[in-house]
Backbone bond lengths (Angstrom), bond angles and torsions (degrees), N, CA, C in turn:
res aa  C-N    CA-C-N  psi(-1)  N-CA   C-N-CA  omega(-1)  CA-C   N-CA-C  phi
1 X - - - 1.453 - - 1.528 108.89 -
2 X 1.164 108.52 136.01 1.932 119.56 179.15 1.729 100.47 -139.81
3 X 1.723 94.84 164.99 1.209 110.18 148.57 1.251 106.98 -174.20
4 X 1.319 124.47 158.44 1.377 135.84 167.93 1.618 111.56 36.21
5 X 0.924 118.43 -49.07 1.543 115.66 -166.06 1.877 118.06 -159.45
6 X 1.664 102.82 22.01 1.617 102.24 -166.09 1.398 90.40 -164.19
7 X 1.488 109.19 137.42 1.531 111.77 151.84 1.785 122.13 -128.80
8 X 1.311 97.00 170.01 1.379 91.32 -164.02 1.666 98.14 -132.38
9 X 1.074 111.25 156.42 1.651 119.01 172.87 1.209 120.72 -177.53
10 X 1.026 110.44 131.85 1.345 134.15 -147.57 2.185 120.51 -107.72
11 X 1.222 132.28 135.61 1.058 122.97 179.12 1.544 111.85 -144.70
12 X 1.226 123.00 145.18 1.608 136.64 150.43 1.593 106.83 -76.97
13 X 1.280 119.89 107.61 1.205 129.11 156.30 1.312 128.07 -93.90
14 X 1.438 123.19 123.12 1.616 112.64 -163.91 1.760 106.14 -78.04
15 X 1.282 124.95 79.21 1.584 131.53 162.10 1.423 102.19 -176.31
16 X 1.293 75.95 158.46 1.982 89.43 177.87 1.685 119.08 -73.44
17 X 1.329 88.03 150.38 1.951 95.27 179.57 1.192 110.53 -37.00
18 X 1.433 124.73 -54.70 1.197 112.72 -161.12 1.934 114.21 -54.65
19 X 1.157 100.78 -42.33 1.528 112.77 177.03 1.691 114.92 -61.12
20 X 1.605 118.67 -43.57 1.249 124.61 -176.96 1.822 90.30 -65.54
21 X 1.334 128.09 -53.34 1.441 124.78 -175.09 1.899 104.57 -51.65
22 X 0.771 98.23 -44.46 1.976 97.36 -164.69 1.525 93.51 -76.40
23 X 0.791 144.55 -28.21 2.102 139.76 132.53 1.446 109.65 6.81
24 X 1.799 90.13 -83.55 1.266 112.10 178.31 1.608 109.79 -72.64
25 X 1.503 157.25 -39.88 1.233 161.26 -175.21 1.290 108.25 -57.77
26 X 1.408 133.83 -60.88 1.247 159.63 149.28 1.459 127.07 -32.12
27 X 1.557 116.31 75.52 1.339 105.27 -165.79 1.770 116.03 -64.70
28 X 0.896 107.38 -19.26 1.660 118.23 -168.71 1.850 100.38 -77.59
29 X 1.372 104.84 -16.45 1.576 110.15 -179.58 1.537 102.03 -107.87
30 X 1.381 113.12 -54.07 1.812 94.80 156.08 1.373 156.30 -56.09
31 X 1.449 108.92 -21.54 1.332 128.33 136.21 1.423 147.08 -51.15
32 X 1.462 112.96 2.91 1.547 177.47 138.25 1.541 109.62 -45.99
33 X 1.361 120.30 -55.89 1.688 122.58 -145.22 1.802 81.94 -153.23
34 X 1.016 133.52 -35.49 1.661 88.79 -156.66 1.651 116.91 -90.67
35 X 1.083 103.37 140.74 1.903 114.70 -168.81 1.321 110.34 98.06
36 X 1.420 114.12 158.57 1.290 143.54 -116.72 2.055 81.19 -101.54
37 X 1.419 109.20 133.62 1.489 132.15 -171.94 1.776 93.76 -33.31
38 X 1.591 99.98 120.30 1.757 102.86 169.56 1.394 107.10 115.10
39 X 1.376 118.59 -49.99 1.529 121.46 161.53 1.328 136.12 -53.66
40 X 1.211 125.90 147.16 1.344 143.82 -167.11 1.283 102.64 -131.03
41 X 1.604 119.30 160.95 1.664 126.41 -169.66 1.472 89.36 -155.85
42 X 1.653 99.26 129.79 1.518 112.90 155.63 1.626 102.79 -119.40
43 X 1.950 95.71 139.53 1.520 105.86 -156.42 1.511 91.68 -100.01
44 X 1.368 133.69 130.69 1.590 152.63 149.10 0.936 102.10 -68.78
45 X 1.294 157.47 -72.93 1.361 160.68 -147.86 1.729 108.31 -158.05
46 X 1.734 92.25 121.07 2.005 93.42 168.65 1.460 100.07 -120.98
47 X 1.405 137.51 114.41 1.579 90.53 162.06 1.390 82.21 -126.54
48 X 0.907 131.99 138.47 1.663 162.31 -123.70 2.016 87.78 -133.48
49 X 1.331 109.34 56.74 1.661 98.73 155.88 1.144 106.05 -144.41
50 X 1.422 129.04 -160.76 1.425 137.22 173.24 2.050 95.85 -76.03
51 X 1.380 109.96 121.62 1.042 110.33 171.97 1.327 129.66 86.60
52 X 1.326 90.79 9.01 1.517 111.66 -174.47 1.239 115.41 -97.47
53 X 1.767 128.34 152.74 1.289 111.86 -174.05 1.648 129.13 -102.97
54 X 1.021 138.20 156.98 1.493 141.86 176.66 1.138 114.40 -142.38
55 X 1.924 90.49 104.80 2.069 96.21 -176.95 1.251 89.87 -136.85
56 X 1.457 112.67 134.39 1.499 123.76 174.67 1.665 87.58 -162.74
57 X 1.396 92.75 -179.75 1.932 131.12 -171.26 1.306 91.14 -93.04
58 X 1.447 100.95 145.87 1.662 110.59 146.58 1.790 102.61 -120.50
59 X 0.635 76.59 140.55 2.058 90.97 176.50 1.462 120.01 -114.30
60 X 1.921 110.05 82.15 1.144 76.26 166.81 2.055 142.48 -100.27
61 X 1.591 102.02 -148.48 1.482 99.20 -149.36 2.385 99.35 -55.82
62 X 1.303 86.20 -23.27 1.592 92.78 -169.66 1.977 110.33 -74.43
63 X 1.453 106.23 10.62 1.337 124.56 -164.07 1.672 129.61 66.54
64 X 1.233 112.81 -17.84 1.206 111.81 -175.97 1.624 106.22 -70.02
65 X 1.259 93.92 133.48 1.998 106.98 -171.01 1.927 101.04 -95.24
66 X 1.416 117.26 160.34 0.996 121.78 -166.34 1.681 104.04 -160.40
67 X 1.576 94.94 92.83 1.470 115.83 168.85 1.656 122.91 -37.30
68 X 1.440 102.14 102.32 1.973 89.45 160.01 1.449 125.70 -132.56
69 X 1.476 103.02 156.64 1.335 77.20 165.30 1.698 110.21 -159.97
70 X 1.654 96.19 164.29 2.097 87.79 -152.15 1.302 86.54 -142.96
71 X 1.870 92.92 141.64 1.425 110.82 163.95 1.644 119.27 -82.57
72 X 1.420 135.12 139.17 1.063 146.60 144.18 1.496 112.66 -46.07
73 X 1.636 112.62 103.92 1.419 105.12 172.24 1.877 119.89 -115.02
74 X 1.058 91.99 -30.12 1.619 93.37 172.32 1.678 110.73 -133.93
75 X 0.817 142.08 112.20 1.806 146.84 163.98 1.777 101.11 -83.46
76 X 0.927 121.55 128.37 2.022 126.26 154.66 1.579 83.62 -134.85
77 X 1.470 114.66 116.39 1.433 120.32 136.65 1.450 128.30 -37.63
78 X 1.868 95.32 111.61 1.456 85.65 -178.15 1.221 138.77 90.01
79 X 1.519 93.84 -9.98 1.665 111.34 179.06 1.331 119.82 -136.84
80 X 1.753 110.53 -42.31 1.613 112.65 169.40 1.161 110.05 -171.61
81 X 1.679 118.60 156.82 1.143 131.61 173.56 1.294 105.09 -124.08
82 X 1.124 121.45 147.90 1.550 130.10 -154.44 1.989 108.91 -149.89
83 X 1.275 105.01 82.62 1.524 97.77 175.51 1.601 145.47 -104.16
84 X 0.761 168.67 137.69 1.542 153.99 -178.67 1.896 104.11 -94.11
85 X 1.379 112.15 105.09 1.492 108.58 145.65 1.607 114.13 -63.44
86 X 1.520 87.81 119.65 1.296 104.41 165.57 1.547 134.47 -91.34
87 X 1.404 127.87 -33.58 0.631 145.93 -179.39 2.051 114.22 -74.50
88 X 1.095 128.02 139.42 1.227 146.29 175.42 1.354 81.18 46.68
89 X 1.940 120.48 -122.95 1.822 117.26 -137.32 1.993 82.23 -83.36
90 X 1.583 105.17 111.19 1.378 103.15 154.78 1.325 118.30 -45.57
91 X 1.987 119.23 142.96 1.411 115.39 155.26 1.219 86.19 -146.75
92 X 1.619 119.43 -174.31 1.231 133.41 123.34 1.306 119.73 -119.52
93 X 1.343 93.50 142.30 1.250 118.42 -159.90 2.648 90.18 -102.73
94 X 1.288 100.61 152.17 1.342 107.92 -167.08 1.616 100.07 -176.60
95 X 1.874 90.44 94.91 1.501 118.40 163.06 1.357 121.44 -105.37
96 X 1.887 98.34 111.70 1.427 100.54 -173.78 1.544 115.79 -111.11
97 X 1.430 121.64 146.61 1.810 106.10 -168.14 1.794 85.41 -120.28
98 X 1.214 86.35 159.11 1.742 100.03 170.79 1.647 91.08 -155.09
99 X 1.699 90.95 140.75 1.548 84.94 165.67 1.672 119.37 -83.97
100 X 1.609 92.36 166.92 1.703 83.69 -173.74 2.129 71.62 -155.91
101 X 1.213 70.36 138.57 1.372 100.22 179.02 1.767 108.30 45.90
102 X 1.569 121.39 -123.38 1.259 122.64 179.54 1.780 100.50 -96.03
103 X 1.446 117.85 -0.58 1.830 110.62 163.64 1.126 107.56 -122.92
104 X 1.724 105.95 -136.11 1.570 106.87 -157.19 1.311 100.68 -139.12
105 X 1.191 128.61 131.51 1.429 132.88 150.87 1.014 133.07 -52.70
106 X 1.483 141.03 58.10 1.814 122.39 -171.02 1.219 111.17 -73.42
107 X 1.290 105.67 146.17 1.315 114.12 179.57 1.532 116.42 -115.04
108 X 1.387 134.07 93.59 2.028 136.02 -150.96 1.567 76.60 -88.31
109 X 1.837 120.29 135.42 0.961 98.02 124.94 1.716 98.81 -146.53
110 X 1.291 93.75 161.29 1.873 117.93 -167.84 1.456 120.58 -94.21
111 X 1.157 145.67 38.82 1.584 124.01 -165.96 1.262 112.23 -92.02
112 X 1.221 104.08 162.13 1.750 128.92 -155.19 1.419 110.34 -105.39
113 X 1.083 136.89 -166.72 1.199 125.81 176.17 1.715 128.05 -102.80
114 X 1.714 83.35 -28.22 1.542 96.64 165.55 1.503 103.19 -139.52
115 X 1.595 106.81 170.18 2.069 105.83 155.37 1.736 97.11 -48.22
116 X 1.216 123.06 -74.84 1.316 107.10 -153.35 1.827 122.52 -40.74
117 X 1.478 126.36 -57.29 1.129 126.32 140.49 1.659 123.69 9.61
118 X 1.554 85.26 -75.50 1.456 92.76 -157.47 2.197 105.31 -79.77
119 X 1.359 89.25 -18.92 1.316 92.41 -179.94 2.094 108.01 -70.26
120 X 0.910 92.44 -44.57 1.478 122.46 176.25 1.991 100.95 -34.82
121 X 1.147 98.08 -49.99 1.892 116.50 -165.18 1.571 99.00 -112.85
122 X 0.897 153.22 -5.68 1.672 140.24 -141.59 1.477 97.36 -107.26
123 X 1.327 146.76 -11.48 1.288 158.42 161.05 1.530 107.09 -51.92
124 X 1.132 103.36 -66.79 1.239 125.78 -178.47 1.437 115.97 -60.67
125 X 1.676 110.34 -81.45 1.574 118.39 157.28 0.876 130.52 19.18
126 X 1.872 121.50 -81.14 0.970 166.95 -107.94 1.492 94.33 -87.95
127 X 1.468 79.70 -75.61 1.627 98.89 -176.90 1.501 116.71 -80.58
128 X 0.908 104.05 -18.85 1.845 100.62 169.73 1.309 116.98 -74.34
129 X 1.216 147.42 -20.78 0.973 156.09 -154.29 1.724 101.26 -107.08
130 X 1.735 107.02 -45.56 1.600 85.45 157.85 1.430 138.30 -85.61
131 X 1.547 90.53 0.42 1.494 94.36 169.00 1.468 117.57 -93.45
132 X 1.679 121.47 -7.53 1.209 123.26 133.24 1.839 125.53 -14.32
133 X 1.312 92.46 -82.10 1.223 125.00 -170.65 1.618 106.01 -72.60
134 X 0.841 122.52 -6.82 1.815 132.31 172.44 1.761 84.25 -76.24
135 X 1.601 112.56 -67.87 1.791 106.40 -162.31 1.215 106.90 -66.51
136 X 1.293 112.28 -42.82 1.417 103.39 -175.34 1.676 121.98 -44.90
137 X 1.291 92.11 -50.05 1.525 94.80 170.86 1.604 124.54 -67.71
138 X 1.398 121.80 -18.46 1.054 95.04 169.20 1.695 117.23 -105.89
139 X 1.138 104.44 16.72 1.937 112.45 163.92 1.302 104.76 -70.46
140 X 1.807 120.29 -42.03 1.381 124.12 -175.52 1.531 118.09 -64.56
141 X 1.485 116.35 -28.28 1.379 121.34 -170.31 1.651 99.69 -77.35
């Protein structure tokens, strides 16, 4: 799901929140899954609270590295992580899990600051974000 300036996508992951959260809590397990299938991340700074910062590399497979870096704006254990990229195309980014049945529902969603922004990246995005959610899920299994 998209519009104008945000997309959203959605997954059933077979484990409970608490486990899909320690994914994300766990830098040594998020460093694991986050970015688009082929990439790798070395972490400069995690600190995993409200307001806390997260700046590291992504590297991808063609070598060229790609600086980011994101504020911690909301943490609920188990329920959501909520961040602002700061660095180059602002978003926030807001992953929410609910359980549903015996796993978890996450819910990714990305918005930009404007259409232009998001028009700018959304090619790309798109699909990275479920290929996000491809690793993520299988760090959880």
């Amino acid at each position: 799901m998209t519009d104008d300036r945000s997309t959203e996508h959605t997954r059933l992951i077979d484990a409970r929140p608490s486990r899909v959260f320690d994914a994300f809590r766990d830098p040594e397990k998020l460093a694991r899954w986050w970015g688009p299938k082929g990439f790798t991340s070395t972490f400069e700074t995690f600190e995993f609270r409200e307001g806390g910062k997260w700046k590291f590399v992504l590297h991808a497979p063609d070598g060229k590295d790609y600086p980011n870096v994101n504020q911690f704006v909301e943490i609920v254990p188990d329920r959501r992580v909520r961040l602002h990229h700061v660095d180059g195309h602002w978003f926030e980014l807001t992953m929410e899990l609910a359980t549903e049945g015996t796993g978890t529902r996450v819910r990714w969603r990305q918005e930009f600051a404007n259409a232009a922004e998001y028009e700018a990246v959304k090619e790309y995005v798109i699909p990275a974000n479920e290929e996000n959610l491809d690793r993520l899920e299988a760090v959880v299994k």
